[in-house]
C-alpha positions as CSV (number, residue, x, y, z in Angstrom):
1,X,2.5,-22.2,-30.4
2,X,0.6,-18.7,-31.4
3,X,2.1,-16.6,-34.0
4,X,3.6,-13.3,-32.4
5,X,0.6,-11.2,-33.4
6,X,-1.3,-12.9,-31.3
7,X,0.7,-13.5,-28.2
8,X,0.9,-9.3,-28.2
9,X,-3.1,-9.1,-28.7
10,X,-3.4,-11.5,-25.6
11,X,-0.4,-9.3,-24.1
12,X,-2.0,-6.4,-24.5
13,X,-5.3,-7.7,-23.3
14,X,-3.9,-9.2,-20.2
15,X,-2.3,-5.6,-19.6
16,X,-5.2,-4.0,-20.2
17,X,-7.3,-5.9,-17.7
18,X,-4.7,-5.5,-14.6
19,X,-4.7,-1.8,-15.7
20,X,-8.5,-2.1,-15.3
21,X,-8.9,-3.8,-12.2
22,X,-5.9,-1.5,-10.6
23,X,-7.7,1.4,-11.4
24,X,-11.3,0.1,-9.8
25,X,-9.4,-1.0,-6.9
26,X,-7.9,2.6,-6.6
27,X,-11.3,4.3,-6.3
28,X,-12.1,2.1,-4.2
29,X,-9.4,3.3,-1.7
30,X,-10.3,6.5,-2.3
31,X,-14.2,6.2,-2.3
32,X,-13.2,4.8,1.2
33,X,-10.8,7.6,2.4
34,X,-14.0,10.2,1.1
35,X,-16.0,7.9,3.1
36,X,-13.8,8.1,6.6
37,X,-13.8,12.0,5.8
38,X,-17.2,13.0,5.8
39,X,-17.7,10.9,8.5
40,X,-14.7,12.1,11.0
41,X,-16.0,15.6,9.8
42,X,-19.7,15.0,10.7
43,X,-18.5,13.8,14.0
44,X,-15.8,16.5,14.9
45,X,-18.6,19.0,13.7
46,X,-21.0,17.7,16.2
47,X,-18.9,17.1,18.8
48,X,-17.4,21.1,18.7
49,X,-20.9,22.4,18.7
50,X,-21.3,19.7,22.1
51,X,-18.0,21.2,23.6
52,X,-18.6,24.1,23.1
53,X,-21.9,24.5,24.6
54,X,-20.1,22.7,27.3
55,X,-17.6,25.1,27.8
56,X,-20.3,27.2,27.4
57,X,-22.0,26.1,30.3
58,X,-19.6,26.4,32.6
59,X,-19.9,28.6,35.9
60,X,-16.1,29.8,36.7
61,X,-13.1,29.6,35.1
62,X,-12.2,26.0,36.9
63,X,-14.9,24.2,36.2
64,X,-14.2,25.6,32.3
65,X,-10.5,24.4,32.4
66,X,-11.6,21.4,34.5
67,X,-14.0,20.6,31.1
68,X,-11.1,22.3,28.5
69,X,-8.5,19.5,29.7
70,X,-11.2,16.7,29.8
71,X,-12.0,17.2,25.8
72,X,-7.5,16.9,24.9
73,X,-7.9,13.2,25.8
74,X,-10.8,12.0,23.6
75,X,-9.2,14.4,20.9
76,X,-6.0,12.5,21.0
77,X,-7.7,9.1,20.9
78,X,-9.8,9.8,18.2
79,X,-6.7,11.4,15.9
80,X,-5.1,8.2,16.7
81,X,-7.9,6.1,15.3
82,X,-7.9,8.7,12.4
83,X,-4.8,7.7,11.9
84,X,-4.9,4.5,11.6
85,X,-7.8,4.1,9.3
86,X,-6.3,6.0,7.1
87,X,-3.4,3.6,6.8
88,X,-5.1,0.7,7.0
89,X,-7.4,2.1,3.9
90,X,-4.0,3.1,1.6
91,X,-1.8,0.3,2.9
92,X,-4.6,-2.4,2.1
93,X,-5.1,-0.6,-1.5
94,X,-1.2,-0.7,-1.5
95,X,-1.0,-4.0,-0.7
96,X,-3.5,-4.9,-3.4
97,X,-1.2,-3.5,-6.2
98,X,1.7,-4.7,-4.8
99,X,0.4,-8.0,-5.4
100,X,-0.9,-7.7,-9.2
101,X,2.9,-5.8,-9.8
102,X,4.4,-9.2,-8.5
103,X,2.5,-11.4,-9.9
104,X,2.9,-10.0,-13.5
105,X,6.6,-9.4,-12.5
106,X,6.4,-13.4,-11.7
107,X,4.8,-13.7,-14.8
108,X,7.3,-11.4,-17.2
109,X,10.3,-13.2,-15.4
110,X,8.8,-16.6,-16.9
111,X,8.2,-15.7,-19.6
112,X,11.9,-13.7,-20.4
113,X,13.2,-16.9,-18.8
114,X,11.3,-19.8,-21.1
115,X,12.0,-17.4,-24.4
116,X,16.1,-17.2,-23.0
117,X,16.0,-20.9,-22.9
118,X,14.9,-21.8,-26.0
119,X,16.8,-19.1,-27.7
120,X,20.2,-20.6,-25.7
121,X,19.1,-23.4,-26.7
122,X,19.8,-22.8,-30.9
123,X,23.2,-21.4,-29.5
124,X,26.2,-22.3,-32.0
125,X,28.8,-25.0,-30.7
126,X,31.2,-23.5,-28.3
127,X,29.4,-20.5,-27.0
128,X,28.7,-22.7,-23.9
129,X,30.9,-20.0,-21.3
130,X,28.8,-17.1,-23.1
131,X,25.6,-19.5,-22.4
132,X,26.5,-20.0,-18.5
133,X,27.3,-16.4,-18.2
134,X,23.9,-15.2,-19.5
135,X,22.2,-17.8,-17.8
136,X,24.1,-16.9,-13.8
137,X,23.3,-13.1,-14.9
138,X,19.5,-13.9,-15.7
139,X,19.4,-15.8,-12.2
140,X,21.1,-12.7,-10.2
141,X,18.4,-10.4,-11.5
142,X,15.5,-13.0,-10.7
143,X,17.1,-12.8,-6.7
144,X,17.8,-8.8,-6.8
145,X,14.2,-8.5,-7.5
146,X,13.4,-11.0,-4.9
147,X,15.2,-9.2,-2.5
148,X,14.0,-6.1,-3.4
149,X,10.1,-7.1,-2.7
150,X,11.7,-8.9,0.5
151,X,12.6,-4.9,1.7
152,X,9.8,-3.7,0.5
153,X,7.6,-5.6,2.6
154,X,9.9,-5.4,5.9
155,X,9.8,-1.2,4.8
156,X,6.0,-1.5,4.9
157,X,6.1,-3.9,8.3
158,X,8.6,-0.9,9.5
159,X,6.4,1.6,9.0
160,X,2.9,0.2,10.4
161,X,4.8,-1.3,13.3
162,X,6.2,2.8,13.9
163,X,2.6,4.0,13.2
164,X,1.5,2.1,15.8
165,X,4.0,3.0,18.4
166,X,3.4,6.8,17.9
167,X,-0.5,6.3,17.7
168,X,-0.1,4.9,21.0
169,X,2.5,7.4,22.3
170,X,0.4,10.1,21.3
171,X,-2.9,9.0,23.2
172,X,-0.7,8.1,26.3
173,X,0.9,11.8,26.0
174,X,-2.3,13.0,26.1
């Protein structure tokens, strides 16, 4: 078995590369949202100048609310899709550190519970009812924190189901 000092040198290592590949993978979710950016704001630049030379255009004041009301649908649409790249893009980046958290919470929880082991193990003679009690107490905290990523993913299935709905609502209303 390593000595201490090097079980925290290959701790610290292990952190250090999660922290590294967490913070590339954040970039990356932004260097994605600067990405959808420039692009929606190339495209809604362009297409203002386009309207508005069609509104421009126009002969009487029907034919300019006939093209005015024409533009709200194809606005609504493309807010919607706005939308939903934009969650897409954070929940995927979310989704990606949600699953380095658990698997070094999986990791930590194996770790406290093989060093609680052996150390119950050594336990003097008739400290068995302390032993149990430790050990049910260890067991309820492992299924709180299953339970608690359990909501957390439902939260997040809540939430992009809700997104979706309104999205939809919103180009319908429109």
């Amino acid at each position: 078995m390593k000595n201490a000092a090097e079980q925290f040198t290959a701790t610290q290592q292990a952190n250090l590369d999660v922290f590294a590949g967490l913070s590339q993978k954040a970039f990356a979710g932004f260097e994605k949202l600067v990405e959808l950016n420039l692009a929606a704001g190339k495209a809604l630049m362009a297409e203002s100048l386009a309207n508005l030379q069609a509104l421009g255009g126009a002969k009487d004041p029907q034919a300019f609310v006939k093209l005015q009301s024409g533009l709200a649908q194809p606005l609504a649409e493309k807010s919607a899709a706005y939308s939903r790249h934009v969650y897409e893009i954070v929940s995927g980046t979310g989704a990606e550190f949600t699953k380095a958290f658990e698997s070094k919470a999986a990791e930590s929880q194996k770790a406290v519970t093989t060093f609680v082991e052996s150390s119950l193990k050594n336990a003097p003679a008739g400290s068995e009812a302390a032993v149990a009690l430790f050990k049910s107490t260890l067991e309820a905290s492992n299924t709180a924190m299953e339970s608690a990523q359990k909501a957390a993913k439902q939260a997040a299935q809540a939430v992009e189901s809700n997104l979706n709905a309104v999205s939809a609502a919103a180009v319908k209303a429109a």
